[in-house]
PyMOL CGO cylinders between C-alpha atoms (Angstrom):
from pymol import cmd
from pymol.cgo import CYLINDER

trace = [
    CYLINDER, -44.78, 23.55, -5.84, -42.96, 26.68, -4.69, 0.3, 1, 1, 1, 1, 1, 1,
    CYLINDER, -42.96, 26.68, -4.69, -44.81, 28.96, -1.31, 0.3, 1, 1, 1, 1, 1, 1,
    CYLINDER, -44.81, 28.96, -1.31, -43.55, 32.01, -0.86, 0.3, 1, 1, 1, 1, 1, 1,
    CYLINDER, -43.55, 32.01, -0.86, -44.38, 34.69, 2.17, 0.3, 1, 1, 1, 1, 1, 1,
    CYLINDER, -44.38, 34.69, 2.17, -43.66, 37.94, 2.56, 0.3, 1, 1, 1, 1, 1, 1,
    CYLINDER, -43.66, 37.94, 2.56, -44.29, 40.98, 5.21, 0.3, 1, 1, 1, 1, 1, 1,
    CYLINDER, -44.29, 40.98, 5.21, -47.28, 43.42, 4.85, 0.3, 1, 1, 1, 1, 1, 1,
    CYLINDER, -47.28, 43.42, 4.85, -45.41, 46.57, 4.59, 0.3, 1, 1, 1, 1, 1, 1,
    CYLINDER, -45.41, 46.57, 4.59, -47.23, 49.97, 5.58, 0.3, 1, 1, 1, 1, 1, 1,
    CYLINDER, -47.23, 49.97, 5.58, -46.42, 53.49, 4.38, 0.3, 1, 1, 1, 1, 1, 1,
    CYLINDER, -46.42, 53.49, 4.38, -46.95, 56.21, 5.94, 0.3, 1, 1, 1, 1, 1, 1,
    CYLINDER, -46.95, 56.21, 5.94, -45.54, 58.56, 3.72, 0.3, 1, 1, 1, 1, 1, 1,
    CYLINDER, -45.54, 58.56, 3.72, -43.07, 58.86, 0.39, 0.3, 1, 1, 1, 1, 1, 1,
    CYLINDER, -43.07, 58.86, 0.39, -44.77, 56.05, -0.88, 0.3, 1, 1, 1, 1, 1, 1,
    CYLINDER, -44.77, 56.05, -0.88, -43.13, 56.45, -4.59, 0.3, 1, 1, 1, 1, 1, 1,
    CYLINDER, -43.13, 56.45, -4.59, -39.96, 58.45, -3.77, 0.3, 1, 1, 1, 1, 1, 1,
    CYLINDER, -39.96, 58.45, -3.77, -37.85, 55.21, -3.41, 0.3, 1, 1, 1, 1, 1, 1,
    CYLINDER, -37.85, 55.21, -3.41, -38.17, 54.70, -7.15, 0.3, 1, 1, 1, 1, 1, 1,
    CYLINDER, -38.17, 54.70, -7.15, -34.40, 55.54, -8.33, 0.3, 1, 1, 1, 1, 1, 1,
    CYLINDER, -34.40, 55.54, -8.33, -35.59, 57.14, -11.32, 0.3, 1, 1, 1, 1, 1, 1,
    CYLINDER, -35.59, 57.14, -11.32, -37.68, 59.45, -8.71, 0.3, 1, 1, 1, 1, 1, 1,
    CYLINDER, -37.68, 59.45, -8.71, -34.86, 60.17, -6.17, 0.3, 1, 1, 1, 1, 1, 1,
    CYLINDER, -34.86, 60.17, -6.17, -32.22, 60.47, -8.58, 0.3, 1, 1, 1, 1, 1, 1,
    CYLINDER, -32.22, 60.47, -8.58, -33.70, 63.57, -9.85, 0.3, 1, 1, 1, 1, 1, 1,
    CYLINDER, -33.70, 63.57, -9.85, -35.29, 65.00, -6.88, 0.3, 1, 1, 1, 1, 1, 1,
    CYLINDER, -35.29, 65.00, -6.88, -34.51, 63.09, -3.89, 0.3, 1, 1, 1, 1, 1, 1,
    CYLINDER, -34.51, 63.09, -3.89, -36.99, 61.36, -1.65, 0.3, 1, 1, 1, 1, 1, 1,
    CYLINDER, -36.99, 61.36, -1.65, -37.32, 60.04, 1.92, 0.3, 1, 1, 1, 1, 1, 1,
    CYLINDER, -37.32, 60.04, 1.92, -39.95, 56.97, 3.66, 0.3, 1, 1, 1, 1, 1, 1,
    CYLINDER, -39.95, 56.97, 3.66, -41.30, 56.16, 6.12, 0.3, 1, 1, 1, 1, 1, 1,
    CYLINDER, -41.30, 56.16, 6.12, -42.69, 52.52, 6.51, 0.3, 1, 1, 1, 1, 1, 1,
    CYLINDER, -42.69, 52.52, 6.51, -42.71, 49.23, 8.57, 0.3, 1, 1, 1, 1, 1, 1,
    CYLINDER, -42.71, 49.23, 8.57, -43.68, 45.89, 8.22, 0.3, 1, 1, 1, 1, 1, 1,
    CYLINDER, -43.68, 45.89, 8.22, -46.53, 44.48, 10.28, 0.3, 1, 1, 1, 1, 1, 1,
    CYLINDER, -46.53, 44.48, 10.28, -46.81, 40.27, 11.58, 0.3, 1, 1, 1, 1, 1, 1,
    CYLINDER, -46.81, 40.27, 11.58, -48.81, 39.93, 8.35, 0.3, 1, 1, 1, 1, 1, 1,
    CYLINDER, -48.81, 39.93, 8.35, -47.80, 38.60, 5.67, 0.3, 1, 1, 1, 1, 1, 1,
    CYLINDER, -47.80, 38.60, 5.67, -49.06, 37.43, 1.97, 0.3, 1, 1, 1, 1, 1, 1,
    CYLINDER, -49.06, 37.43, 1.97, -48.54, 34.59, 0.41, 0.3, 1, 1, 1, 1, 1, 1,
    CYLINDER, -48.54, 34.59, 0.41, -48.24, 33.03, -3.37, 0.3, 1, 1, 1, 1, 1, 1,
    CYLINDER, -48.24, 33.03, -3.37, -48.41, 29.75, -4.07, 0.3, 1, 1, 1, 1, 1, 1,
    CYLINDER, -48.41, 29.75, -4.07, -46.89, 28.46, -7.24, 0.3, 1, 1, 1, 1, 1, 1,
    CYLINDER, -46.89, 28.46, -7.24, -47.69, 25.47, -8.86, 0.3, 1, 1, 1, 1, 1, 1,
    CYLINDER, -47.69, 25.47, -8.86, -45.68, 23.51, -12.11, 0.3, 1, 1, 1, 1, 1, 1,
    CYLINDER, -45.68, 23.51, -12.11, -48.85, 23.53, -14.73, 0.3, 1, 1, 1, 1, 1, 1,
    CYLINDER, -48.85, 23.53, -14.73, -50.68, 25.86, -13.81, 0.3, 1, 1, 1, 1, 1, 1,
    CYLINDER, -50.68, 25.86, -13.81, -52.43, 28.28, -16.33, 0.3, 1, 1, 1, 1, 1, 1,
    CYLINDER, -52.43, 28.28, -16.33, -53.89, 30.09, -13.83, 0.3, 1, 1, 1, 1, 1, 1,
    CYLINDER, -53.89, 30.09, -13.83, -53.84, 32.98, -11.33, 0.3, 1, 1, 1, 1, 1, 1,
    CYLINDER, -53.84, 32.98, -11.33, -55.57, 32.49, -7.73, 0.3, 1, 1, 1, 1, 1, 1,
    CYLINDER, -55.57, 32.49, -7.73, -54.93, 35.73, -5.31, 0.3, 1, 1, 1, 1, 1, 1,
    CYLINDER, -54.93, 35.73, -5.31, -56.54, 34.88, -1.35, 0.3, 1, 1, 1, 1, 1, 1,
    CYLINDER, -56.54, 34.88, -1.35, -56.15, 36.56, 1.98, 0.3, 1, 1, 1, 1, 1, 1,
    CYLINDER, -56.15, 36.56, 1.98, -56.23, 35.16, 5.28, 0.3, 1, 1, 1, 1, 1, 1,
    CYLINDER, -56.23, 35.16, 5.28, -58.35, 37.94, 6.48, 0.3, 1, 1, 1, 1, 1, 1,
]
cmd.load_cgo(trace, "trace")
């Protein structure tokens, strides 16, 4: 079994200009953060299935 975690990260603006094939041709600036939340996957070795849950 694998568990992974990762930071909620917020955007406040620029969302999709840090997409190389975006700022490569017209340049692009963001401004985000990541909060103390975080989501998680759990990954299992036969599983045929995907399960998506919050905390919240």
């Amino acid at each position: 079994m694998l568990i992974a975690r990762a930071p909620v990260r917020v955007s406040f603006f620029g969302g999709g200009t840090d997409i190389p094939a975006y700022y490569e041709r017209f340049g692009g600036a963001v401004l985000s953060t990541a909060i103390d939340k975080y989501f998680y996957v759990v990954l299992g070795e036969n599983d045929d299935s995907v399960q998506v849950s919050s905390s919240d």
